[in-house]
N, CA, C and O atoms as CSV, one atom per row, in Angstrom:
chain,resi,resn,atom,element,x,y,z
A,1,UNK,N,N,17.145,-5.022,4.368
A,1,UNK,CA,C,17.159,-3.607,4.040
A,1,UNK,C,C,15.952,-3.301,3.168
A,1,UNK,O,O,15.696,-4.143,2.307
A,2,UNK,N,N,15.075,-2.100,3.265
A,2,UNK,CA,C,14.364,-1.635,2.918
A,2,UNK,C,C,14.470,-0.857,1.833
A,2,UNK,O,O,14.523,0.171,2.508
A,3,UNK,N,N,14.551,-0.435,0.670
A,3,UNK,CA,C,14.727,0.913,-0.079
A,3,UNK,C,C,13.281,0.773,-0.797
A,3,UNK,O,O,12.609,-0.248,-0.941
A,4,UNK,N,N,12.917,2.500,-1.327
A,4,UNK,CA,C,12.134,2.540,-2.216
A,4,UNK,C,C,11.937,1.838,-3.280
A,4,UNK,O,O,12.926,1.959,-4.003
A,5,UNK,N,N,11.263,1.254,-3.678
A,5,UNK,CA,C,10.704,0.344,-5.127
A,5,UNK,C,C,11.108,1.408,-6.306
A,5,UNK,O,O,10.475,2.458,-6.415
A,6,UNK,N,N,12.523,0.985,-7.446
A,6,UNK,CA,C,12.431,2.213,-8.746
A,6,UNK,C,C,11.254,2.238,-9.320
A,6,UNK,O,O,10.948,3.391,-9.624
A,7,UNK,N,N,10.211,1.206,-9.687
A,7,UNK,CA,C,9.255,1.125,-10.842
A,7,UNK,C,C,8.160,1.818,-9.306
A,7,UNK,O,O,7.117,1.942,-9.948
A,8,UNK,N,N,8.003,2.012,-8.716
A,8,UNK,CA,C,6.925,2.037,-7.880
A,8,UNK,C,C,6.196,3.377,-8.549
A,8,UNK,O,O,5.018,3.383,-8.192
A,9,UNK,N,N,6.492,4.454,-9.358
A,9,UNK,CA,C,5.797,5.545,-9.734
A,9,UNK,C,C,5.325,4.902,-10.575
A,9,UNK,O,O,4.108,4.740,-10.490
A,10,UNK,N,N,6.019,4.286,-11.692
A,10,UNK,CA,C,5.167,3.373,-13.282
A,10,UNK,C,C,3.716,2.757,-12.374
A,10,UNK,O,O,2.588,3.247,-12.323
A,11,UNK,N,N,4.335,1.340,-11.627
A,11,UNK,CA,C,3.009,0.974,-11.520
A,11,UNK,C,C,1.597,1.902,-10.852
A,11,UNK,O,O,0.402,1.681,-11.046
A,12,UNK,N,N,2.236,2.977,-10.025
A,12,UNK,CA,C,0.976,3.666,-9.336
A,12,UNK,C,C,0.582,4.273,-10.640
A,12,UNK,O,O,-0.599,4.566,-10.451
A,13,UNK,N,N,0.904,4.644,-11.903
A,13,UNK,CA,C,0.402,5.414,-12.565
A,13,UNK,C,C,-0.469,4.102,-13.654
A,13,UNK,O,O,-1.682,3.992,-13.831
A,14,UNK,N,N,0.301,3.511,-14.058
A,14,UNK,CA,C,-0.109,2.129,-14.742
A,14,UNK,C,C,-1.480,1.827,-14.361
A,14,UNK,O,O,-2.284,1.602,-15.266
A,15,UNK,N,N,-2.011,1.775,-12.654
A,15,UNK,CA,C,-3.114,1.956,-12.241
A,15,UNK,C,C,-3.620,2.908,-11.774
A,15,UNK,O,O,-4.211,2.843,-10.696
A,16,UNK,N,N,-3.520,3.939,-12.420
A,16,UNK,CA,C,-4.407,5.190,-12.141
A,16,UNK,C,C,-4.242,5.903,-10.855
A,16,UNK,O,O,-5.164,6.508,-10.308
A,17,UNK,N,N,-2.701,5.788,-10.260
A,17,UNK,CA,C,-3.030,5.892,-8.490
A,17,UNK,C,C,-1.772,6.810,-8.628
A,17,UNK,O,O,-0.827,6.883,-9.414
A,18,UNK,N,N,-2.162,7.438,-7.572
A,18,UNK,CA,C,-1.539,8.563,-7.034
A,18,UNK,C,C,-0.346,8.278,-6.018
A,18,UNK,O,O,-0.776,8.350,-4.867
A,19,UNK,N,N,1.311,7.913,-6.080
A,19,UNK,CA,C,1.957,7.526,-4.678
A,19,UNK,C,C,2.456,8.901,-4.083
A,19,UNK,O,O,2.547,9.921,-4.766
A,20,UNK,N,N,2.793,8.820,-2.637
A,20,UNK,CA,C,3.322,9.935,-2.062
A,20,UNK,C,C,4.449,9.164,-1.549
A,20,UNK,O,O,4.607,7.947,-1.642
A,21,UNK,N,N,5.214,10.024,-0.995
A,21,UNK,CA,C,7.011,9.535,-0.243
A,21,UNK,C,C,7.162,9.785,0.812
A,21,UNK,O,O,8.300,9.914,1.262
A,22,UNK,N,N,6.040,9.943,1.583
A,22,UNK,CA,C,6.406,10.324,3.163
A,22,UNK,C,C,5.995,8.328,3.778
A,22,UNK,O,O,5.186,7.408,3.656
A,23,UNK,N,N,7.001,8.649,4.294
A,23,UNK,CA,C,6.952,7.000,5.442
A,23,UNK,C,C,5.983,6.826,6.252
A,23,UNK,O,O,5.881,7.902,6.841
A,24,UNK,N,N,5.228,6.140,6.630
A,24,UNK,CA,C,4.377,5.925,7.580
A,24,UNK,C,C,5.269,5.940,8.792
A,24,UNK,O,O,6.461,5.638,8.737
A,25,UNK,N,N,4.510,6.381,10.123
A,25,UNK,CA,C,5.293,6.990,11.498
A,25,UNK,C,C,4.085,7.365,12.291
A,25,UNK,O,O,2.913,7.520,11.947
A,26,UNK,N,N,4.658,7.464,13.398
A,26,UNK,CA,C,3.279,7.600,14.405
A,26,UNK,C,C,2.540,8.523,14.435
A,26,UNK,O,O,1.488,8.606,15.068
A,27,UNK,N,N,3.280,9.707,13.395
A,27,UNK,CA,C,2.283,10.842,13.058
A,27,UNK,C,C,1.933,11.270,11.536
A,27,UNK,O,O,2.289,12.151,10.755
A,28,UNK,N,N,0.873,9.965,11.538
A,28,UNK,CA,C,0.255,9.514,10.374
A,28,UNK,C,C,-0.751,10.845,9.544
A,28,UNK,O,O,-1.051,11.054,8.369
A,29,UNK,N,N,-1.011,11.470,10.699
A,29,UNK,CA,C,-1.804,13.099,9.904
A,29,UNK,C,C,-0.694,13.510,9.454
A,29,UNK,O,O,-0.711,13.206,8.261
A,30,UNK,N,N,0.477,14.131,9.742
A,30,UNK,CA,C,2.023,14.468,9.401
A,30,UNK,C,C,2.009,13.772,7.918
A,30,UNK,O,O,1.905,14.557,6.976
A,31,UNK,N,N,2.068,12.880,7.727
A,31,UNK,CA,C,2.434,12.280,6.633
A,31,UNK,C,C,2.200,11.731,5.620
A,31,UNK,O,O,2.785,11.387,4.593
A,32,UNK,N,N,0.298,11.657,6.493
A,32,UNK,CA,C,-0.720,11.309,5.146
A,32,UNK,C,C,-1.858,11.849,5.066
A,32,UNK,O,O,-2.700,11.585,4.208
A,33,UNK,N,N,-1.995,12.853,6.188
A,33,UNK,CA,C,-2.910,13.954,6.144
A,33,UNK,C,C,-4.199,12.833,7.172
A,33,UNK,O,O,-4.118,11.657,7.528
A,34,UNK,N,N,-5.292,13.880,7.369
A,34,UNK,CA,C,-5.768,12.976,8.365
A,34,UNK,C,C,-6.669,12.047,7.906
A,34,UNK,O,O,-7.382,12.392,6.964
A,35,UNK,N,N,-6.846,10.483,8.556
A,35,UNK,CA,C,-7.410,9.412,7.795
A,35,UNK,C,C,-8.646,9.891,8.368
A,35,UNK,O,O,-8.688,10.855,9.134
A,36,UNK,N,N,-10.051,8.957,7.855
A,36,UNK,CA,C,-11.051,8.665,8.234
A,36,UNK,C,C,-11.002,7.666,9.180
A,36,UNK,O,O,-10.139,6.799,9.318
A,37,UNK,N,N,-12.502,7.960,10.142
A,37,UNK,CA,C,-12.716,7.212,10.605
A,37,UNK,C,C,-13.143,5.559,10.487
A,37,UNK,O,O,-13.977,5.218,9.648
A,38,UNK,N,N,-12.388,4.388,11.559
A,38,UNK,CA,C,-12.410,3.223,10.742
A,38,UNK,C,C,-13.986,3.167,10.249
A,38,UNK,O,O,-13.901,2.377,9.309
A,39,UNK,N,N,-15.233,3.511,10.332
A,39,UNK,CA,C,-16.539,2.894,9.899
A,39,UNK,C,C,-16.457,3.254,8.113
A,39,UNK,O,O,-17.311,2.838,7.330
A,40,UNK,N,N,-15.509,3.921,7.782
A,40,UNK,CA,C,-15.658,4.430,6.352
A,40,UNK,C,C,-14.407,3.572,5.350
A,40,UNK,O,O,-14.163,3.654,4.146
A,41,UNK,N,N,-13.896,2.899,6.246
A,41,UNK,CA,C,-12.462,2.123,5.227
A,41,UNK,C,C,-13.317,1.007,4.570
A,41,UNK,O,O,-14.322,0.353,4.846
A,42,UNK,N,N,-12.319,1.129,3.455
A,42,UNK,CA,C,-12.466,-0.331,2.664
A,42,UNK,C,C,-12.077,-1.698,3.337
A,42,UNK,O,O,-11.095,-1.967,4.029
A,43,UNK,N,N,-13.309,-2.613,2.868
A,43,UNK,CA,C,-13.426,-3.942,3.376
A,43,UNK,C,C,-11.678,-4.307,3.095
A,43,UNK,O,O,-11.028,-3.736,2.219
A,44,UNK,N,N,-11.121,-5.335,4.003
A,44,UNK,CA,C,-10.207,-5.917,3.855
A,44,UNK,C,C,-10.816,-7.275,2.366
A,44,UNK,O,O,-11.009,-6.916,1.205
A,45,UNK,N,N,-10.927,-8.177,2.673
A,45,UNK,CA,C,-11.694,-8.390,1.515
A,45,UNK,C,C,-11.531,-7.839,-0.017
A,45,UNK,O,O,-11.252,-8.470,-1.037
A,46,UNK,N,N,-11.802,-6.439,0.170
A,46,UNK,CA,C,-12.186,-5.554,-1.226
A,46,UNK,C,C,-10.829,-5.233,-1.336
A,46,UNK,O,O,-10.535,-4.635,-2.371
A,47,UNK,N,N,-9.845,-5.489,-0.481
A,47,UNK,CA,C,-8.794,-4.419,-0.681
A,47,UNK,C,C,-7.759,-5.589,-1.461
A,47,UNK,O,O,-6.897,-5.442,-2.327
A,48,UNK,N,N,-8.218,-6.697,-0.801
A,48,UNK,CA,C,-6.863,-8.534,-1.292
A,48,UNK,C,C,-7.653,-8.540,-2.669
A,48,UNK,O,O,-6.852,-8.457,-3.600
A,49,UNK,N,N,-9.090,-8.619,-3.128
A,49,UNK,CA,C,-9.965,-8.986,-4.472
A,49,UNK,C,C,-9.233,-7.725,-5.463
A,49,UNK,O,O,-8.920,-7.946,-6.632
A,50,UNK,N,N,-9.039,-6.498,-4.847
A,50,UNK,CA,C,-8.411,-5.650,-5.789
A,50,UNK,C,C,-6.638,-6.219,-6.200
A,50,UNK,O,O,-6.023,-6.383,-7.254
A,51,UNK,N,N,-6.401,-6.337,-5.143
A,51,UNK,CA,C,-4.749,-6.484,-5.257
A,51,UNK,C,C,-4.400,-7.462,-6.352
A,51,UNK,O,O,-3.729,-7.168,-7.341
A,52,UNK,N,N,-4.962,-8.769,-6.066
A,52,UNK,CA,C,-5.003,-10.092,-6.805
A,52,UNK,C,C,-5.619,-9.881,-8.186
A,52,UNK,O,O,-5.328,-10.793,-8.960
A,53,UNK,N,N,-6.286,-9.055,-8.633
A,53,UNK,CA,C,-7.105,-8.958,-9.584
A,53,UNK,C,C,-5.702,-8.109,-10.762
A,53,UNK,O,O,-5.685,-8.488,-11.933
A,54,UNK,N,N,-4.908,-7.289,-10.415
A,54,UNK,CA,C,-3.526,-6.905,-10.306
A,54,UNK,C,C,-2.347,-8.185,-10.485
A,54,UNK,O,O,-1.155,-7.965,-10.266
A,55,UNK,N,N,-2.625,-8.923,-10.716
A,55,UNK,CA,C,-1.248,-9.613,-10.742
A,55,UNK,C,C,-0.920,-10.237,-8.953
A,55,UNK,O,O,-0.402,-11.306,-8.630
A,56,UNK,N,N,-1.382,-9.247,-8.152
A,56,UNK,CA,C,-0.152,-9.713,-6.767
A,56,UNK,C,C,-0.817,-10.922,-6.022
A,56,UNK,O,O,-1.994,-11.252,-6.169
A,57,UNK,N,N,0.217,-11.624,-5.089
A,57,UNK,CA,C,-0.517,-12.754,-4.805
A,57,UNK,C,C,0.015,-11.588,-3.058
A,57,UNK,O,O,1.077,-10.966,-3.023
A,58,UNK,N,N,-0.760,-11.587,-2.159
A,58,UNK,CA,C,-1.051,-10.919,-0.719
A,58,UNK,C,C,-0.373,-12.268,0.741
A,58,UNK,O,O,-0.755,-13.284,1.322
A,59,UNK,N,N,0.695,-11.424,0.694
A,59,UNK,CA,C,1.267,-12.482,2.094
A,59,UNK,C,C,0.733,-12.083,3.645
A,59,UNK,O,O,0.257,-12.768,4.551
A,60,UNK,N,N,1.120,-10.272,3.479
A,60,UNK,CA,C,0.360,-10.208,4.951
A,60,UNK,C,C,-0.714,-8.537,4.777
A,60,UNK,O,O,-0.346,-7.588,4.085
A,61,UNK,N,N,-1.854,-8.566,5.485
A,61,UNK,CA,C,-2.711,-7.282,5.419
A,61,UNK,C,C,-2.689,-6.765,6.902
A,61,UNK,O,O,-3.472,-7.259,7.713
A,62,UNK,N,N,-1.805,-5.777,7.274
A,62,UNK,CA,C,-2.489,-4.968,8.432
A,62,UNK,C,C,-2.252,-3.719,8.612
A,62,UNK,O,O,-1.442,-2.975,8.059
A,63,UNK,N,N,-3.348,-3.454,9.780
A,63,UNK,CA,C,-3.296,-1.427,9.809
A,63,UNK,C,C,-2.054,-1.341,10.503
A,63,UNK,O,O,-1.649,-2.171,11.317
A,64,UNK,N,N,-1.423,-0.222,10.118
A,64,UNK,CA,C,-0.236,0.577,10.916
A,64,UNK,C,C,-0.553,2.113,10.875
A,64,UNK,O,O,-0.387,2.698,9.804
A,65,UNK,N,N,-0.964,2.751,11.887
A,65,UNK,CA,C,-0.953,3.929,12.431
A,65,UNK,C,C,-1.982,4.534,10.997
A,65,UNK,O,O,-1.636,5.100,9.960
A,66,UNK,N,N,-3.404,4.097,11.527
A,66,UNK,CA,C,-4.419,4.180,10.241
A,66,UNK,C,C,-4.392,4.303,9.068
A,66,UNK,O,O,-5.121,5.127,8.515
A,67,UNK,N,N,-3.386,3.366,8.259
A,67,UNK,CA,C,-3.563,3.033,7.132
A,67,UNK,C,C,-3.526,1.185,7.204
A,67,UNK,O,O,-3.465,0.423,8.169
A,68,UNK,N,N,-3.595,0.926,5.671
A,68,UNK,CA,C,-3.614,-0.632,5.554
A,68,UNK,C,C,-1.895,-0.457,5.274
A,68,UNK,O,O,-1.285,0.532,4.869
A,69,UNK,N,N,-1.367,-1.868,5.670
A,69,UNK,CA,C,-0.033,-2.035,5.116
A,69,UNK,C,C,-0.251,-3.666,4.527
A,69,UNK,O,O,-0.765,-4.676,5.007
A,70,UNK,N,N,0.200,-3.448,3.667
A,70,UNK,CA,C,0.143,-4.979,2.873
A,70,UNK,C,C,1.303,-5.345,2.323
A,70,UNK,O,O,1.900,-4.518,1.635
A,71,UNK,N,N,1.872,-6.717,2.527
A,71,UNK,CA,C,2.982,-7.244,1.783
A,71,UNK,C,C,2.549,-8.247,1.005
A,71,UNK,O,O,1.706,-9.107,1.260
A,72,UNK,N,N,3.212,-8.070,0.000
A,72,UNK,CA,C,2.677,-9.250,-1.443
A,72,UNK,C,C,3.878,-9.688,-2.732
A,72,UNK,O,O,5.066,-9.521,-2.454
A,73,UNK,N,N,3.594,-10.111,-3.787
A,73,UNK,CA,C,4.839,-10.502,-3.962
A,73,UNK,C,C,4.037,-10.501,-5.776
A,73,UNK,O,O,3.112,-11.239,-6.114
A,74,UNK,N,N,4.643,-9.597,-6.554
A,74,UNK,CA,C,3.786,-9.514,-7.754
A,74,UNK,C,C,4.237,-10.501,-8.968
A,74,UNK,O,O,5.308,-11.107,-8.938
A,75,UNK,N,N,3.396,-10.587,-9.937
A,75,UNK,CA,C,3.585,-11.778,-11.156
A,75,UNK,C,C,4.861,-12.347,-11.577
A,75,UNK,O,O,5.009,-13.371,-12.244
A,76,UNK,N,N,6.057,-11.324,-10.971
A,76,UNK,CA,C,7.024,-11.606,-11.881
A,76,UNK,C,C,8.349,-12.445,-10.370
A,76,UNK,O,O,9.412,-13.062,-10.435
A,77,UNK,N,N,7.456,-11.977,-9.235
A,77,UNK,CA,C,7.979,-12.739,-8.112
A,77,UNK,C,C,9.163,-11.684,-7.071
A,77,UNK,O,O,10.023,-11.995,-6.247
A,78,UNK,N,N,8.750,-10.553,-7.529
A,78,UNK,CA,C,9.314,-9.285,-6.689
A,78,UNK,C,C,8.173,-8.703,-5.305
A,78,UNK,O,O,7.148,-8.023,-5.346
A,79,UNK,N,N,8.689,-9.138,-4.520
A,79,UNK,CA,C,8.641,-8.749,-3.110
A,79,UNK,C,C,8.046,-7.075,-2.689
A,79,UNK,O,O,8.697,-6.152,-2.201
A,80,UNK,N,N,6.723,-7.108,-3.044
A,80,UNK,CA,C,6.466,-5.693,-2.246
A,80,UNK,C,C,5.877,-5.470,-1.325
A,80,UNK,O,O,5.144,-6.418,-1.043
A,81,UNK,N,N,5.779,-4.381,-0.428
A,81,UNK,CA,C,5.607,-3.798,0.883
A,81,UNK,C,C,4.648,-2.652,0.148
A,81,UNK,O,O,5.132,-2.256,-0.913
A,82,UNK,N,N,3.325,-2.023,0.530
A,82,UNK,CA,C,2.981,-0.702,0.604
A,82,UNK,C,C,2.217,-0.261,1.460
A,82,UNK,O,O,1.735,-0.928,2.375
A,83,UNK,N,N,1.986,1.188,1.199
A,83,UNK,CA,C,1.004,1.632,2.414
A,83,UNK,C,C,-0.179,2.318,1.745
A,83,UNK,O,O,-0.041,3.350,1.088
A,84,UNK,N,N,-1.599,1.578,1.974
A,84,UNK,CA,C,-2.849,1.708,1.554
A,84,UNK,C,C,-3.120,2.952,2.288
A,84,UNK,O,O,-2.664,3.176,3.409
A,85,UNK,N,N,-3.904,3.787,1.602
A,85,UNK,CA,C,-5.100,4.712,1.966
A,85,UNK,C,C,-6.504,3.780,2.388
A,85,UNK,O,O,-6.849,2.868,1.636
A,86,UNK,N,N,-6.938,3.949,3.092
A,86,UNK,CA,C,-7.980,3.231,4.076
A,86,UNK,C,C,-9.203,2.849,3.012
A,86,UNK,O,O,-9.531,1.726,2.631
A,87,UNK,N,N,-9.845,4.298,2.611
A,87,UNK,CA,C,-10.974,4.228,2.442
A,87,UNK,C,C,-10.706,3.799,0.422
A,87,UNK,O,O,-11.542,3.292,-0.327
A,88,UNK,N,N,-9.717,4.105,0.184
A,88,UNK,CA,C,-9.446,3.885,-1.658
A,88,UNK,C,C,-8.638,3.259,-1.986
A,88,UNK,O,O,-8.302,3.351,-3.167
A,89,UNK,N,N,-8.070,2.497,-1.267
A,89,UNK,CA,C,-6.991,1.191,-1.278
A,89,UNK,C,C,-5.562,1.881,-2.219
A,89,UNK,O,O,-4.761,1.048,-2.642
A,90,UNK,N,N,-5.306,3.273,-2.497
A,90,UNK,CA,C,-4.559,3.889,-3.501
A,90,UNK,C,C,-3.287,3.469,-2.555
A,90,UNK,O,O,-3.624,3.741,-1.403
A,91,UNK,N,N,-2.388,3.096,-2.563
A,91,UNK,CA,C,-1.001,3.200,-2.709
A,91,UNK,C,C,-0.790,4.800,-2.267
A,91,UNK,O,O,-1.194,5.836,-2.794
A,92,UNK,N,N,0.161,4.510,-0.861
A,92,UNK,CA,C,0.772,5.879,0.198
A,92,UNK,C,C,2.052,5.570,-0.536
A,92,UNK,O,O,2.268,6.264,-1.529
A,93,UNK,N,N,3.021,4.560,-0.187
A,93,UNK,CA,C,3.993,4.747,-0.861
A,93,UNK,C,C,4.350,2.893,-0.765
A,93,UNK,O,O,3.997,2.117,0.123
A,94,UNK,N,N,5.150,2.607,-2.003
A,94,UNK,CA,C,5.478,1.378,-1.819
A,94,UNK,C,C,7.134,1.272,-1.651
A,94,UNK,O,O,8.021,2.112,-1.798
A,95,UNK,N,N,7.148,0.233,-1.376
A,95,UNK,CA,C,8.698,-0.740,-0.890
A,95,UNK,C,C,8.903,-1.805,-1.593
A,95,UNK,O,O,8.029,-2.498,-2.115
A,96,UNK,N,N,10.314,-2.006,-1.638
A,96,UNK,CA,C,10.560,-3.617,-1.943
A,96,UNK,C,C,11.452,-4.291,-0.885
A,96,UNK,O,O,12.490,-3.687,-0.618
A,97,UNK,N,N,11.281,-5.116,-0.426
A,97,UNK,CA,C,12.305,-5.906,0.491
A,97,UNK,C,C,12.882,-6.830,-0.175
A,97,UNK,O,O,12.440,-7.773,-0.831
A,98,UNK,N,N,14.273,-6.340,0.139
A,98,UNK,CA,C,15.107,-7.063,0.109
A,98,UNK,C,C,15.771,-8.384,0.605
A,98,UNK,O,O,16.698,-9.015,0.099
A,99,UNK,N,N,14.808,-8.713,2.102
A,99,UNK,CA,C,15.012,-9.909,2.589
A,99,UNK,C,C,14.976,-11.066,1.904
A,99,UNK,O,O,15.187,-12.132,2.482
C-alpha cells in the first residue's frame, strides 16, 4: 500500500522545494503542467549526486509520463518513492511504501 509520506511537506521545505499533490497519470500536463522538452532535463547523474548529498541512498531512477520517479530509502531507513520535476530535480509529490 501506498499512502502519502506525513513529513513529506517538512522535508520539501527543509530543502527549499516546493511539493504538489496531484499523482502522476498519463495526463502529466493535467497534473504537473507541461514538462520540457527531454534536451533541457537534468542529468540523471546530477539528479542521484543531489539526492545522496541529502542523506538518501537511490534504489531505482526512472521517467514516468515526463517526469523522473525515484525510489530511495533515507538516513534513518524509511522507504521513499517521489516524483521529480525534470529540469530542477524539485519534488512533484512524494510517497512512502509500505512494502
Amino acid at each position: 500500500m501506498t499512502r502519502i509520506l506525513p513529513l513529506a511537506a517538512a522535508l520539501a521545505l527543509s530543502a527549499g522545494l516546493v511539493t504538489a499533490t496531484a499523482h502522476a497519470s498519463d495526463s502529466t500536463s493535467r497534473a504537473f503542467g507541461t514538462m520540457p522538452p527531454r534536451a533541457e532535463w537534468m542529468k540523471v547523474s546530477d539528479l542521484v549526486l543531489k539526492f545522496e548529498a541529502q542523506g538518501y541512498t537511490i534504489h531505482e531512477l526512472d521517467t514516468d509520463d515526463g517526469i523522473y520517479e525515484i525510489e530511495m530509502t533515507d538516513a534513518n531507513g524509511l522507504r521513499v518513492e517521489a516524483y521529480l520535476h525534470p529540469v530542477t530535480g524539485e519534488p512533484l509529490q512524494r510517497q512512502r511504501d509500505d512494502d
